[in-house]
C-alpha positions in Angstrom: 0.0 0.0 0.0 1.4 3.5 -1.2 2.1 6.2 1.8 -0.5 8.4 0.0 -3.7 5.8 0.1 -2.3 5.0 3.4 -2.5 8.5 4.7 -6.2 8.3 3.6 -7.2 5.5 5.0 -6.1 6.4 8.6 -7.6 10.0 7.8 -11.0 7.9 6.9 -11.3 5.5 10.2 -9.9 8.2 12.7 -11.5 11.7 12.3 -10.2 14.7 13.6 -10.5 13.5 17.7 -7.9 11.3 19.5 -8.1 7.1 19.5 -10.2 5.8 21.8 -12.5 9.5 22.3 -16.1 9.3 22.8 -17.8 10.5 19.9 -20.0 14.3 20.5 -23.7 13.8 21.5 -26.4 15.0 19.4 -28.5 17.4 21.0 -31.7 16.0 21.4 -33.7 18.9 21.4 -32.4 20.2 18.6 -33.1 17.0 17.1 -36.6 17.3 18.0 -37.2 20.6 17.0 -35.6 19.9 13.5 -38.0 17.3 13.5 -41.0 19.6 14.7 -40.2 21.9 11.6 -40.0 19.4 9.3 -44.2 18.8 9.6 -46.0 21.1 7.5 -48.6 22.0 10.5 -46.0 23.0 12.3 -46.4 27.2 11.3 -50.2 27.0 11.9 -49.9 24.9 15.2 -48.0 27.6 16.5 -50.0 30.3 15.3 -53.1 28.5 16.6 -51.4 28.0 20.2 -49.9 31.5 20.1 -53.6 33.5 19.2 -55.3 30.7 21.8 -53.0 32.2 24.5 -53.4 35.6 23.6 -57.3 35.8 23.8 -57.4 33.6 26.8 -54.9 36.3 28.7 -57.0 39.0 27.2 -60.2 37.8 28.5 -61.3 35.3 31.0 -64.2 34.7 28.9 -62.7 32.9 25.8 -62.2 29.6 27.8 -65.4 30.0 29.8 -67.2 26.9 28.7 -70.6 28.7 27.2 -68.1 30.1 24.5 -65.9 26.9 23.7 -68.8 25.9 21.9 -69.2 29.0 19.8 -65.6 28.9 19.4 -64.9 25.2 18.1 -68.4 24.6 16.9 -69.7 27.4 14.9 -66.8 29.4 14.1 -64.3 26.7 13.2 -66.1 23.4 12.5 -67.9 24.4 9.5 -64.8 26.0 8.0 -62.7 22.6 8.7 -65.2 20.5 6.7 -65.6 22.8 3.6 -61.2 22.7 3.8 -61.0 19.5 3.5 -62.8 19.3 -0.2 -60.9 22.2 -0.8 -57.5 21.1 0.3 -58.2 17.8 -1.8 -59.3 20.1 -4.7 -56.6 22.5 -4.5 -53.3 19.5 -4.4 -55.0 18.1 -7.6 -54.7 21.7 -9.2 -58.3 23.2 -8.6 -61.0 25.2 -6.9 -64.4 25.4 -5.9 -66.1 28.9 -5.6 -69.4 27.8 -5.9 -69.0 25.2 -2.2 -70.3 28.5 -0.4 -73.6 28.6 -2.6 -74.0 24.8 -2.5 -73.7 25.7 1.4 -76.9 28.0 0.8 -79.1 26.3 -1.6 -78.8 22.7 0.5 -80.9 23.6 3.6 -83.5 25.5 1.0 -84.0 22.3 -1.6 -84.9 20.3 1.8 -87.5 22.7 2.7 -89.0 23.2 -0.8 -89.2 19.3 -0.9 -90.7 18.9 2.9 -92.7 21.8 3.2 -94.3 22.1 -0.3 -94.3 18.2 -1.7 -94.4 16.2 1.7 -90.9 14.2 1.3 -90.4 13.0 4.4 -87.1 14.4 6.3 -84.8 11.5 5.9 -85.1 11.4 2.0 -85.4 15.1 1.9 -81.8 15.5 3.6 -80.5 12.9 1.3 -81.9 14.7 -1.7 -80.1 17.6 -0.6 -77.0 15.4 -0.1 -77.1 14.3 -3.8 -77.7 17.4 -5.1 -74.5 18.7 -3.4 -72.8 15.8 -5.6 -74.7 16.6 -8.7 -73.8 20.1 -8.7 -70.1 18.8 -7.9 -70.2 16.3 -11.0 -71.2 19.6 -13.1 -68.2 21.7 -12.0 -65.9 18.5 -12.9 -67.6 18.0 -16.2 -67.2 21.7 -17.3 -63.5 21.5 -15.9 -62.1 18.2 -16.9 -64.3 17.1 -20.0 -64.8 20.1 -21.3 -61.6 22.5 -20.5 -63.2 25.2 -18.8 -60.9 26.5 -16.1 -62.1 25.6 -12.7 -61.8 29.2 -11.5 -64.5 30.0 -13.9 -66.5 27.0 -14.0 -67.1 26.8 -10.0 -67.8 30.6 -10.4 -70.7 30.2 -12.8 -72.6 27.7 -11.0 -71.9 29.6 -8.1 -73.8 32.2 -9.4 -76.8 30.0 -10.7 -77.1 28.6 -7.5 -77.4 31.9 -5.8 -79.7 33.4 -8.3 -82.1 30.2 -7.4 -82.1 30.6 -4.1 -83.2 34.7 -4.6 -85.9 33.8 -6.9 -87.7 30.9 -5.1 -87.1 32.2 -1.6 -87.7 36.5 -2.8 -84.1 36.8 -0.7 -86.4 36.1 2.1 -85.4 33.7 5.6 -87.9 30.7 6.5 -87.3 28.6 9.5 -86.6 24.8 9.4 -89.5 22.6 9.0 -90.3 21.1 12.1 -90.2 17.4 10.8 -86.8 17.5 10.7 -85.9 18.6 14.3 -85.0 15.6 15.8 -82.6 14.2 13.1 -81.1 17.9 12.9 -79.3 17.0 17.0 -77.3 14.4 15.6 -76.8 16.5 12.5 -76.2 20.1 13.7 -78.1 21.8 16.4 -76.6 19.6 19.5 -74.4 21.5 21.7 -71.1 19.9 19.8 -72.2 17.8 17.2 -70.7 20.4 14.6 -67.4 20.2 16.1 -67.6 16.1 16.4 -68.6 16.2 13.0 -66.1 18.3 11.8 -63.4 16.2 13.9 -64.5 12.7 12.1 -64.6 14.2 9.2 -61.0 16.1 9.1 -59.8 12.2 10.5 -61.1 10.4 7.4 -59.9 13.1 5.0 -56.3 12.8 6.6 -56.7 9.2 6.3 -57.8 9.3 2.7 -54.8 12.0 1.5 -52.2 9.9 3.4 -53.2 6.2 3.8 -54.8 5.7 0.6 -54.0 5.5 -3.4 -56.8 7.9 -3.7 -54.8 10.6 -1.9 -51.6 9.5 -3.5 -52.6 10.3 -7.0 -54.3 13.4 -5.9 -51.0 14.5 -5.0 -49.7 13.1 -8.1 -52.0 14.8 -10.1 -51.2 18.2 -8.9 -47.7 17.6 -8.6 -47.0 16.0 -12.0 -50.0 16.0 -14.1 -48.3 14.4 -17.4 -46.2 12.4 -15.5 -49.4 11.5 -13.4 -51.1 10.3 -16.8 -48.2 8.5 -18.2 -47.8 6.0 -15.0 -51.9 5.2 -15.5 -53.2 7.1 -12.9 -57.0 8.0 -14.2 -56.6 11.7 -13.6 -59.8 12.8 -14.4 -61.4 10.6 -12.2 -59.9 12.0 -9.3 -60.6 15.0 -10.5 -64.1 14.3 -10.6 -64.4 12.5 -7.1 -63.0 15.4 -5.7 -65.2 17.9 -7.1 -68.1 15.8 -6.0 -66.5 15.3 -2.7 -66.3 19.4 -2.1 -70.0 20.0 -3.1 -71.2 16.7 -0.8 -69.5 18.4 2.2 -70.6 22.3 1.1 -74.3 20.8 1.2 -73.8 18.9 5.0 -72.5 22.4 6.3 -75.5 24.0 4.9 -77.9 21.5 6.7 -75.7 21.6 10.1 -75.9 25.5 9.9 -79.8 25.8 9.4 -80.8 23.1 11.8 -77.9 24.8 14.3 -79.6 28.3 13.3 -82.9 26.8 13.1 -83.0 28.9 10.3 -82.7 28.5 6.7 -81.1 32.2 5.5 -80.7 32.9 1.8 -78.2 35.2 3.4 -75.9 32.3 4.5 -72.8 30.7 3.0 -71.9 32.8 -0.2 -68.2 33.6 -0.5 -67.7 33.6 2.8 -67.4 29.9 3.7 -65.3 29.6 0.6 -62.7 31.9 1.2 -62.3 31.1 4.6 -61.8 27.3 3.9 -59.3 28.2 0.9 -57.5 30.2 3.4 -57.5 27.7 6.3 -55.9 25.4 3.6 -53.3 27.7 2.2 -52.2 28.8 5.8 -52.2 25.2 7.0 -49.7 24.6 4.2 -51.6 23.3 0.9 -50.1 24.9 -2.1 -52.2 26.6 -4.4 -50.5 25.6 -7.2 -51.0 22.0 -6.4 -49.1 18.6 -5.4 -48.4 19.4 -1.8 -51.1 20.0 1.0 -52.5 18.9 4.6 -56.1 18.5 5.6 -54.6 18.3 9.4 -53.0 21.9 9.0 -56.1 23.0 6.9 -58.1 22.1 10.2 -55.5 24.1 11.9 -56.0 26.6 10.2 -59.5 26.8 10.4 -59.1 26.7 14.1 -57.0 29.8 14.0 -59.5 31.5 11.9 -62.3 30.9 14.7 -60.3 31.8 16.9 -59.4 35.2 15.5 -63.4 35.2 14.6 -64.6 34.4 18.2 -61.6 36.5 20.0 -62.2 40.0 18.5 -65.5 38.9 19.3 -65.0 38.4 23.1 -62.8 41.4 23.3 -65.4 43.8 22.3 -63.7 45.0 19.1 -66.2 46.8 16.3 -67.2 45.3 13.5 -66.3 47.9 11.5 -62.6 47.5 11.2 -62.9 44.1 12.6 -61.9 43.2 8.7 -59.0 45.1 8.7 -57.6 42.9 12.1 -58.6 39.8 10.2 -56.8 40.6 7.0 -53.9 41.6 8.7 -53.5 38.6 11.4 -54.0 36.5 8.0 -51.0 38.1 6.3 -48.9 37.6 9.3 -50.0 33.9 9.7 -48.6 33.6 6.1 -45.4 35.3 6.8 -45.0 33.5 9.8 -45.7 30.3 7.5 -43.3 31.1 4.5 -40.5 32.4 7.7 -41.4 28.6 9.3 -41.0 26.8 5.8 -37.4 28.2 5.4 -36.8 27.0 8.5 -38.2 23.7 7.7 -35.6 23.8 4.6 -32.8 24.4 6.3 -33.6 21.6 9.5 -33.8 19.4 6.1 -30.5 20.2 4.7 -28.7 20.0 8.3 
């Protein structure tokens, strides 16, 4: 053996620390916060826990147990089951504007069909159900069969939706019919039976994204559509699952939030439920540009969105620039997300 390959092999089996050393310890909770920041709920969980503390400094009456229940179940449950259609929807590369006037139209189909052509309850709510998946099956048609953009498509029937609720309602409230009251507990007007709902739900969603080849070509889909389509994966199919998925769930929250109500409000849903459930995805960490998302951080996020909803609340803040607070705790979620995700980059690389 030459002196030079030599030199390198004693180099190679003793590093730079003296025969017979003990070699450093790694930290280990360095080790575990690397490993913390490599989970993609780790920015919102943080948030969450940060604004949670805040509020329940601030006031007393944030953890008082009359408002959990506002909190969890009326301002955060509905947003978590709308997010997890859209979170599904957005890693496959789409949208649904039009979940929020599914959400609307839902609770008013079940009282056109109780109240004016005696359906009974059970297949009234079902009808509803379906038509949440018709209307879903429509947007994927327009989308994936016939090329429209999804933006556009979701849009549209939105709109149609909204205009039939005006016309056969004349923009005007009508309470629940009363056949349905004891089926509406279990659905939505028990004290948590939004929030249990909303939990199952954002469990069988995570499930279904992570467990399943269902969720695995969704991600594929987003992340690599040609590639997706080359290795067999039936693209528009998932495509089309999804979309029916999203406008299945928009129609349950529309049903929870009347019989919770005990109101059925042409008012209700709209944008609103939309936007917030896009957002509770994108600051959970879902990408809008598809192939990466998390329906546990999109529940997350939801969660800090209640919280920021009941919170101003509690604190005797105006409505009027109650917006303004919103929009801006939102940007600094974001920032505190994208600031999290570089950290997450670098924990990788170490």
């Amino acid at each position: 053996m030459s002196k030079v390959s030599e030199a390198v092999e004693n180099r190679t089996d003793s590093p730079s620390q003296p025969p017979g050393a003990t070699p450093p310890r790694s930290n280990p909770l360095r080790a575990a916060g690397l490993a913390f920041l490599r989970q993609r709920e780790a920015t919102v969980l943080v948030v969450a826990i940060a604004l949670i503390i805040y509020f329940a400094v601030s006031s007393s009456n944030f953890y008082g147990s009359a408002n959990l229940t506002t909190w969890l179940s009326q301002d955060s449950a509905y947003i978590m089951i709308i997010a997890v259609g859209e979170v599904l929807l957005l890693i496959c590369g789409e949208i649904d504007l039009s979940v929020g006037f599914i959400f609307t139209f839902s609770p008013f189909l079940m009282h056109y069909l109780i109240d004016f052509y005696g359906f009974p309850a059970i297949l009234a709510i079902i009808i509803s159900l379906i038509m949440g998946l018709a209307v879903g099956w429509v947007n994927a048609f327009l989308t994936v069969s016939v090329g429209l953009p999804s933006f556009i498509t979701t849009l549209g029937t939105g709109f149609v939706l909204l205009g039939l609720v005006n016309t056969t309602s004349h923009a005007e409230a009508v309470p629940i019919p009363a056949s349905v009251t004891g089926i509406g507990h279990w659905i939505g007007s028990g004290t948590w039976s939004e929030f249990i709902w909303a939990v199952i739900l954002v469990i069988l969603g995570h499930i279904l994204l992570t467990r399943t080849k269902w969720g695995l070509h969704t991600i594929s889909a987003g992340g690599n559509l040609l590639g997706a389509q080359e290795a067999g994966i039936k693209v528009n199919r998932i495509k089309y699952g999804n979309f029916m998925l999203t406008g299945l769930l928009g129609a349950f929250v529309g049903l929870q939030v009347a019989f919770q109500t005990n109101t059925i409000d042409p008012t209700a849903g709209g944008y609103q439920p939309m936007f917030y459930a896009v957002t509770a995805a994108v600051i959970g960490g879902t990408a809008m540009l598809g192939g990466v998302g998390t329906i546990l951080g999109a529940a997350l996020g939801a969660i800090v969105l209640g919280t920021l909803t009941d919170g101003f609340s509690i604190l005797g803040v105006s409505a009027n620039p109650l917006d303004i607070i919103f929009g801006g705790a939102i940007l600094v979620a974001m920032i505190a997300n994208v600031q999290l995700a570089r950290l997450r980059e670098a924990g990788r690389s170490v």
